[in-house]
C-alpha positions as YAML, in Angstrom:
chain: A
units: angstrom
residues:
- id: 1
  name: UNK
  ca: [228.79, 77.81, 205.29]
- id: 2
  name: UNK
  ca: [226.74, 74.77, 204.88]
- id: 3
  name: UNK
  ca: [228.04, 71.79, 204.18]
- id: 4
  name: UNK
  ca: [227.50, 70.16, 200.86]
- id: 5
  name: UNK
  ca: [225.25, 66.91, 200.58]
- id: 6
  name: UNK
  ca: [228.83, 64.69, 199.70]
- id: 7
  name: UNK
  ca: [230.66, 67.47, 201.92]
- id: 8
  name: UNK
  ca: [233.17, 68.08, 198.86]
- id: 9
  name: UNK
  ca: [235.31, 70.82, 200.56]
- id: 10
  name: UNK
  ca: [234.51, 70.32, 203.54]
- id: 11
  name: UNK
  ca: [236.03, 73.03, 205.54]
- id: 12
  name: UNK
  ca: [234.88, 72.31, 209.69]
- id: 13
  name: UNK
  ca: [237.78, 72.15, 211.89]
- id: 14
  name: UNK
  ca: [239.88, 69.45, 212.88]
- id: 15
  name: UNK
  ca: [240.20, 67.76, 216.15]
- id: 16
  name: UNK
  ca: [243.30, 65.35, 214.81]
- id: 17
  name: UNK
  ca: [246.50, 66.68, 214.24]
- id: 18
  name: UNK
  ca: [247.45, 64.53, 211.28]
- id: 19
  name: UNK
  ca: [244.26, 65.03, 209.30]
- id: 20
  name: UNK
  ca: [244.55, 68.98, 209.96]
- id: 21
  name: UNK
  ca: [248.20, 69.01, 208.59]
- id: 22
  name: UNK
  ca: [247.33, 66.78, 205.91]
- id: 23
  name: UNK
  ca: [244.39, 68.61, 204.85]
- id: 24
  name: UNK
  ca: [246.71, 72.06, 204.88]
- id: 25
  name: UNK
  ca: [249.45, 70.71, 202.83]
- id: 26
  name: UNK
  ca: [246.87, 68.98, 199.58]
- id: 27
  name: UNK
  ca: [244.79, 72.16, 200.00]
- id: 28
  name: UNK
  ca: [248.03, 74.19, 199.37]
- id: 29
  name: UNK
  ca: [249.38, 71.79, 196.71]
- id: 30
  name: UNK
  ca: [246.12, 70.84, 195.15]
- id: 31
  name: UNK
  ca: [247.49, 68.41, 192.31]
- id: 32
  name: UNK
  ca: [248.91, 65.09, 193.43]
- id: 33
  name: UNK
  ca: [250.51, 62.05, 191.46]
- id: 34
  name: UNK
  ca: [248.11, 59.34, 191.94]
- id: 35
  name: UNK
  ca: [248.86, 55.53, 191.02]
- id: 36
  name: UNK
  ca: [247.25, 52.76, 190.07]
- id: 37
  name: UNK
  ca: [248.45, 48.99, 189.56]
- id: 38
  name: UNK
  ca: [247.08, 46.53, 186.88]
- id: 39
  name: UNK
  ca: [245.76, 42.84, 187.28]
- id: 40
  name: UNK
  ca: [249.34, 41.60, 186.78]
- id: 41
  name: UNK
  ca: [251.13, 44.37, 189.08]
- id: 42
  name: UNK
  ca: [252.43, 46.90, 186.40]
- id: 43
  name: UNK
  ca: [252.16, 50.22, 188.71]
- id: 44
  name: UNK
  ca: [250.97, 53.98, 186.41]
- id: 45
  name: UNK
  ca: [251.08, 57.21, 187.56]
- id: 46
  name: UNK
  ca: [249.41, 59.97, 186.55]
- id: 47
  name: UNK
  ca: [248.93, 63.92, 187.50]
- id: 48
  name: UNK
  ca: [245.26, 64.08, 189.10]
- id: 49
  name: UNK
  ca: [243.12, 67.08, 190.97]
- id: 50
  name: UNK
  ca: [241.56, 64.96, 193.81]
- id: 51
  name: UNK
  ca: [238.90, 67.18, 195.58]
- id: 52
  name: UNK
  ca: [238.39, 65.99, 199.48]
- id: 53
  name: UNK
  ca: [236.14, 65.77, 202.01]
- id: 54
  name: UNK
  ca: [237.97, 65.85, 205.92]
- id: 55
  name: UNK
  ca: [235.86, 64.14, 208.45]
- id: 56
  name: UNK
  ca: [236.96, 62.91, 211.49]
- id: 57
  name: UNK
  ca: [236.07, 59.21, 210.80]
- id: 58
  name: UNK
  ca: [236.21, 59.52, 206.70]
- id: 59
  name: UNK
  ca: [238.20, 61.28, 204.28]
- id: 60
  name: UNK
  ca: [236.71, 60.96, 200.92]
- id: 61
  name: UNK
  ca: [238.16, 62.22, 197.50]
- id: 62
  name: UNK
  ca: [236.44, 62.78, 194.21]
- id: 63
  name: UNK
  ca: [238.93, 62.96, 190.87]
- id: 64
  name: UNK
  ca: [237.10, 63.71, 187.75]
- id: 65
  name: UNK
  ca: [238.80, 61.23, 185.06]
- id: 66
  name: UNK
  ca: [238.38, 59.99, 181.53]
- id: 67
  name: UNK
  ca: [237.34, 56.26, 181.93]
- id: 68
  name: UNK
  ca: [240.39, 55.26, 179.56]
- id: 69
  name: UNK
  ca: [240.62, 51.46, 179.19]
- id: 70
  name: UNK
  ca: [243.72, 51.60, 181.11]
- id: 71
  name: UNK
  ca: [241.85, 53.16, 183.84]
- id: 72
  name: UNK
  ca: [239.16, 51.06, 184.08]
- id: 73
  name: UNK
  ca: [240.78, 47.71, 183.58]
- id: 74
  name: UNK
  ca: [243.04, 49.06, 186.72]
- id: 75
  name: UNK
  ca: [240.45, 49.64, 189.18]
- id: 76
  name: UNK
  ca: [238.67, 46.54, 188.03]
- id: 77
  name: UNK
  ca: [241.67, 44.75, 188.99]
- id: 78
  name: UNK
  ca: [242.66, 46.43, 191.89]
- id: 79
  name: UNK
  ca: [240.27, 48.85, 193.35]
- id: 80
  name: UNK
  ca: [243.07, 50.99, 194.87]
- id: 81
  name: UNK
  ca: [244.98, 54.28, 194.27]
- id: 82
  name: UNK
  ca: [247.73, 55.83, 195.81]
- id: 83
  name: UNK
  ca: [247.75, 59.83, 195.83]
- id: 84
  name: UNK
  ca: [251.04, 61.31, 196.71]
- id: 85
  name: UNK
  ca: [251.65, 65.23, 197.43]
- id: 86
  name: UNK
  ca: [254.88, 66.69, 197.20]
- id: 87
  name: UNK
  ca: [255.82, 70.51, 198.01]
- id: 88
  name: UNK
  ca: [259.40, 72.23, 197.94]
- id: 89
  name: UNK
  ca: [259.59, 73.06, 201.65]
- id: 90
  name: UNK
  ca: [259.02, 68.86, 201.38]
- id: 91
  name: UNK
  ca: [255.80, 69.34, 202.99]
- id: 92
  name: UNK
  ca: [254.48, 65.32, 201.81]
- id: 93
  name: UNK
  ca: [251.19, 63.25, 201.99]
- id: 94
  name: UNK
  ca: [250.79, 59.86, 201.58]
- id: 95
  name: UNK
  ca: [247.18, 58.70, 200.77]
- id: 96
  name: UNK
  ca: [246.31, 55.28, 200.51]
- id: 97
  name: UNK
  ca: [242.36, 54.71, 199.16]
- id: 98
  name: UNK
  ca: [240.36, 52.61, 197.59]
- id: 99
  name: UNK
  ca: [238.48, 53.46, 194.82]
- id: 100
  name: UNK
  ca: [235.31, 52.88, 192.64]
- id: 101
  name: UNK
  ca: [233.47, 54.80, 190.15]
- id: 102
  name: UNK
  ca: [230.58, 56.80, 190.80]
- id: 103
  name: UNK
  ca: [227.50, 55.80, 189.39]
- id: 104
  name: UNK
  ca: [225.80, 57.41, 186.50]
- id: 105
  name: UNK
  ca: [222.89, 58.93, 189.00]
- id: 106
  name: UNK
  ca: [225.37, 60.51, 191.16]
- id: 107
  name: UNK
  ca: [227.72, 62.57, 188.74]
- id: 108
  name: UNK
  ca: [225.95, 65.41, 188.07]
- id: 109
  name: UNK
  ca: [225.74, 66.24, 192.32]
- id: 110
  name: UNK
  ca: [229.78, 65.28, 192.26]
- id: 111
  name: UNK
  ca: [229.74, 67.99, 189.06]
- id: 112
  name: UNK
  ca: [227.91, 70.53, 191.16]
- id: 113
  name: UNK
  ca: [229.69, 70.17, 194.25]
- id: 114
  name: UNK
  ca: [233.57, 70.23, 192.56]
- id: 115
  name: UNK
  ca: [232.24, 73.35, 190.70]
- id: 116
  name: UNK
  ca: [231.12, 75.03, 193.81]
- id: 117
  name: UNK
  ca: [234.27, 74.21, 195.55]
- id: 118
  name: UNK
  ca: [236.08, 77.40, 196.00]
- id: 119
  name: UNK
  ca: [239.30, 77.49, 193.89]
- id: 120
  name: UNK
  ca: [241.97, 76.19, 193.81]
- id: 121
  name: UNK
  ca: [240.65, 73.01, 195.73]
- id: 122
  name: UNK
  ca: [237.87, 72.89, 193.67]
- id: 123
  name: UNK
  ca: [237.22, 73.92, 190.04]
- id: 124
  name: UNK
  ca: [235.21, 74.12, 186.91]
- id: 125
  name: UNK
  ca: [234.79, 70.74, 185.12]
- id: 126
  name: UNK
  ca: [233.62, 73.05, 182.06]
- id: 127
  name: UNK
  ca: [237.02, 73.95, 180.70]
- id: 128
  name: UNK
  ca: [237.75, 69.83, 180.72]
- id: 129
  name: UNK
  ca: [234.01, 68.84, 179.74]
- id: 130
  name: UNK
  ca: [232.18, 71.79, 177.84]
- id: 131
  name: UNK
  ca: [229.23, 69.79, 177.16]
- id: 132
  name: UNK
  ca: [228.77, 69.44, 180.89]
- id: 133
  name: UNK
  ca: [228.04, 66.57, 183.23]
- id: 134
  name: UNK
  ca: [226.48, 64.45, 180.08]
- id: 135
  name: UNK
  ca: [229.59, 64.14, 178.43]
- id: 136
  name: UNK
  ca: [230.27, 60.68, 177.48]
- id: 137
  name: UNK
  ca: [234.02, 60.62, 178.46]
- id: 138
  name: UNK
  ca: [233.30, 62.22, 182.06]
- id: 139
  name: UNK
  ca: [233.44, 59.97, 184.81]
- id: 140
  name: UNK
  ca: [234.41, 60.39, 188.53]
- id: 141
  name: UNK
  ca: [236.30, 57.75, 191.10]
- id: 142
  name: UNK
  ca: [235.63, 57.97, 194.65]
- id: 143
  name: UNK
  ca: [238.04, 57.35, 197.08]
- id: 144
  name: UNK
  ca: [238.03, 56.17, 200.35]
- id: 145
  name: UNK
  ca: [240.96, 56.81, 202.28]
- id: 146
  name: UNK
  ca: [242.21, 54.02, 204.74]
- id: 147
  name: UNK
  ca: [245.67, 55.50, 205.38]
- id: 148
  name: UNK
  ca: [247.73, 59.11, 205.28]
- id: 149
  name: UNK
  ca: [250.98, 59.62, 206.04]
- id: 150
  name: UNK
  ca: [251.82, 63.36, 206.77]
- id: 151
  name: UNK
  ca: [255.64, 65.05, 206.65]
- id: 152
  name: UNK
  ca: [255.92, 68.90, 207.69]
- id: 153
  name: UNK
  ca: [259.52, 69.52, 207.13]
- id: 154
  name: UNK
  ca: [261.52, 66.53, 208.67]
- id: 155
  name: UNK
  ca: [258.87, 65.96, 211.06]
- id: 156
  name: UNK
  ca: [256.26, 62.97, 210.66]
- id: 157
  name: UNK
  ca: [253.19, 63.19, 212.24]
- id: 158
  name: UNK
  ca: [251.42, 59.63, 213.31]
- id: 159
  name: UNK
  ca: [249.90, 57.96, 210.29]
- id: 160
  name: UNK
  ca: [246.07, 58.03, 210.41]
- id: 161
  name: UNK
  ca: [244.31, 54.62, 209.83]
- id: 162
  name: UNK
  ca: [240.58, 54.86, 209.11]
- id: 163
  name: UNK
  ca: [238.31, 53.54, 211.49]
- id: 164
  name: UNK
  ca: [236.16, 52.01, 209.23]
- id: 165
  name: UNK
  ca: [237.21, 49.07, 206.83]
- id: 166
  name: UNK
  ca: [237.62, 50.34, 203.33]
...
């Protein structure tokens, strides 16, 4: 397998410990709860299907979103979200990212590349958007991680730091 031009899914192995574990446990999980604070610090959380890239050097997520007012005056504010993963063996993952929206001239390659994203990491946008990529209420944030915390069980693995400023 190829991979894709933004490397949505990408599947090469890991040399790092912590990015391997982390990538098991969201890839098993798939949903996380994802939060976002507003210009005067009033944290919301919301259920999101983040679909990552694992690199070495970058781990980048694409969430397909509804640019509510909300959500847009929050990453104006503070171009950050939090995306937390939580299974009942307590398998956890902390990411800490920043985010910005992807411009108009990129969505319809994010579209492609979610939708070609084997399930359940990736999925149809379709059955959210069934007038496609030109919908008016679909959007996409990018995130850049800059820090993951991993927990298998009781045990937690270092935190990875990205080695480029986000």
């Amino acid at each position: 397998m190829h991979p894709t031009p933004l490397d949505i899914g990408h599947v090469a192995p890991l040399d790092d410990p912590t990015l391997s574990a982390a990538r098991t446990i969201v890839e098993e999980i798939v949903w996380a709860t994802a939060t976002t604070v507003s210009d005067i610090g009033t944290p919301r959380s919301r259920l999101v299907h983040p679909v990552w890239s694992w690199q070495e050097m970058s781990v980048t997520g694409y969430v397909t979103s509804r640019p509510t007012p909300l959500r847009v005056a929050h990453i104006a504010a503070q171009p950050k979200m939090a995306c937390f993963y939580w299974s009942p063996t307590h398998n956890t993952v902390a990411i800490d990212a920043s985010a910005r929206w992807v411009p108009d001239d990129e969505l319809l390659d994010v579209w492609h590349e979610i939708a070609s994203t084997p399930s359940p990491v990736g999925f149809d946008p379709h059955t959210i958007w069934p007038d496609g990529p030109t919908s008016p209420d679909y959007a996409v944030l990018r995130l850049d991680a800059h820090r993951i915390m991993v927990r298998a069980g009781i045990d937690k693995l270092p935190t990875w730091r990205s080695p480029v400023p986000t």
